[in-house]
Steps between C-alpha positions, in 0.01 A plus 500: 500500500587411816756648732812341647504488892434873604783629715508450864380763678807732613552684823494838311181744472388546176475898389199659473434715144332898549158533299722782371775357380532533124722144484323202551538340824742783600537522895425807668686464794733269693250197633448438860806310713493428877756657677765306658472506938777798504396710279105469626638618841677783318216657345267432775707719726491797290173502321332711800741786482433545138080402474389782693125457396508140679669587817185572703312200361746188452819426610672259210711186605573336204585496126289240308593601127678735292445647175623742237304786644354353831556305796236336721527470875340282769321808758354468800224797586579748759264748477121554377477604145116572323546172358507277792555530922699135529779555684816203473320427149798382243442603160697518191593852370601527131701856515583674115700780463377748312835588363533195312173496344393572127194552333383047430637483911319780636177374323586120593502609843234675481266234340619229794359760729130537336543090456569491829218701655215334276645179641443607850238304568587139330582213720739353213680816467803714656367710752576865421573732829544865407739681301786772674676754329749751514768692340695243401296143503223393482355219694249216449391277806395191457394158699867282555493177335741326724505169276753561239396481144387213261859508335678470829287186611510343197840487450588420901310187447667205427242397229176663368183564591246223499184565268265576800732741646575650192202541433344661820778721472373629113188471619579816769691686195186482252272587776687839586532498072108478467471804748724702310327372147147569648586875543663520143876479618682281380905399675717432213787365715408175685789329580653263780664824628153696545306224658577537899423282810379738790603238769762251556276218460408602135121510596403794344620618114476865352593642237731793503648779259277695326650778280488324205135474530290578203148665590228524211285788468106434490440371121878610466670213247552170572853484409835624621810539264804670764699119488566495877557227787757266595658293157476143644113583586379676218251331268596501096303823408678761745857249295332614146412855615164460368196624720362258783283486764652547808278284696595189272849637535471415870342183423833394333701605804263296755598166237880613518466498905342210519705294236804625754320367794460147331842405402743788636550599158369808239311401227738667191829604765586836560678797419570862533600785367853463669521147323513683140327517195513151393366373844207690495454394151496158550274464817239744251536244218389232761209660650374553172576169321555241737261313709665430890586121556180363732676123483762284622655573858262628794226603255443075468410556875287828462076447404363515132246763614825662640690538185198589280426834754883605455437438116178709475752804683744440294292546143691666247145710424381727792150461445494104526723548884228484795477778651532543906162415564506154297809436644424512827178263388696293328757425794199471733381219285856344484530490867179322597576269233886427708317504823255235359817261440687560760115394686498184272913394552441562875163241490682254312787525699262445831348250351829306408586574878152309579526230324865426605407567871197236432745232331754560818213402701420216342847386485562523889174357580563137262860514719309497786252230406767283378707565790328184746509279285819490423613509876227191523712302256786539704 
């Protein structure tokens, strides 16, 4: 069946669930807000008297985000650390306190770290820095993305993204997906809110937040069964707690993000935990059962070879979703094939312009010809 119009896409960030969580789709932790101006000049002025393992390497300015159990700050380097002699480099510095962590945060934590490091030396990934610690925090430093996230841009625009543009900007998330799939890890929570731009011009994407990840053992199994993720993104096996394959699992995600992109809207709607029982309910009976609405509206507007890529991602099976690889292939393919028309509409469009230049010529020069005689017969 297929769905009604899919909710617009809200200003709120959807909750991310803990691979430990026993309730499906439970959140772990408060998601990710920015800060308002006041209370980012708060905590910048007293982070340094309390962070005593970053005071002779970085002096923080800003708050960019806040979270259950962490905040991250925009740093400038101060000092040389083992990790790197820059001085006036900013970075962002994701700071946990060790209080507040439990056993599925401590380990979360500490898989983004080993995620982080075997990233180091992708192009298409977050560039890890070095990890602080003391008594009471513990510290990860990482490359700023000064851009803003996907969620942010998308919903500060006054319409959505056009095909191309959507599509380059997949095209970045699947690459940094395919690095992560080639060494056996797969993400598990790919969503607007963990895509990031690293400049203001949105020229560069990466893909951030990785303590969900899941990371297979050589000849370990295929499958995963902990349901975890973010409830709007996850595919319909992590909704039937049955086992999946976490790199198909992302493969969902990458159709959700770029279903968003599209038309502004998610594919099924969304819903947390704090919307209740029935909420979450509902949006699981439409992931499972209901096929997202590719008609009518903006999607008239978008290309066939468009619409049949977000299908593929959006298969109910896992095994018949592309994976990151074919993706990227498959986009690759889609944009020569818009670059070719937009090459063929701009050579019939010169060639219009031609032949109308040529007929305004001819017109002015039979005026001119005609002109003489008619003063001749005066």
């Amino acid at each position: 069946t297929a769905t009604p119009p899919a909710a617009p896409l809200t200003l709120r960030r959807h909750p991310t669930a803990s691979a430990g969580s026993r309730t499906q789709l439970q959140t772990m932790a408060s998601t990710p807000v920015r800060a308002s101006p006041a209370r980012r000049a708060a905590s910048a002025s007293t982070p340094g008297a309390r962070f005593r393992a970053l005071r002779r390497h970085y002096t923080v300015t800003e708050t960019l985000s806040e979270g259950g159990n962490s905040t991250v700050y925009r740093a400038v380097r101060c000092g040389t650390t083992d990790a790197s002699d820059v001085l006036g480099e900013e970075v962002a510095i994701k700071i946990v306190s060790k209080s507040g962590l439990n056993e599925a945060s401590r380990t979360a934590l500490a898989r983004e770290v080993v995620v982080l490091r075997q990233l180091a030396s992708d192009a298409n990934s977050l560039r890890y820095v070095e990890v602080l610690e003391d008594v009471q925090y513990v510290y990860v430093v990482m490359e700023l993305l000064a851009g803003g996230d996907l969620l942010s841009a998308l919903t500060h625009r006054r319409s959505a993204f056009s095909a191309p543009d959507a599509l380059r900007v997949v095209r970045e998330v699947l690459c940094s997906l395919s690095a992560l799939h080639d060494r056996g890890i797969a993400h598990r929570d790919v969503k607007l809110e963990n895509v990031m731009f690293a400049d203001a011009e949105h020229s560069v994407v990466k893909l951030i937040d990785f303590g969900l990840c899941h990371r297979r053992r050589p000849g370990g199994d295929l499958h995963a069964r902990q349901p975890c993720g973010t409830a709007a993104y996850s595919p319909p096996q992590i909704v039937m707690r049955a086992p999946y394959v976490p790199e198909e699992g992302d493969s969902w995600s990458v159709g959700v993000v770029l279903y968003a992109l599209l038309c502004r809207r998610l594919p099924f709607g969304s819903a947390s935990p704090a919307d209740g029982g029935s909420a979450m309910e509902s949006l699981g009976r439409r992931i499972v059962e209901a096929t997202p609405t590719l008609h009518g509206g903006v999607w008239d507007q978008i290309p066939c070879a468009v619409k049949e890529l977000v299908s593929a991602l959006l298969s109910k099976t896992g095994a018949d979703r592309p994976s990151a690889r074919e993706a990227i292939e498959m986009i690759d393919e889609i944009l020569v094939g818009l670059d070719d028309e937009v090459a063929d509409v701009t050579h019939e469009a010169l060639d219009l312009l031609a032949g109308a230049q040529s007929l305004m010529h001819a017109l002015t020069g039979s005026r001119k010809s005609a002109s003489p005689s008619r003063r001749s017969g005066h």
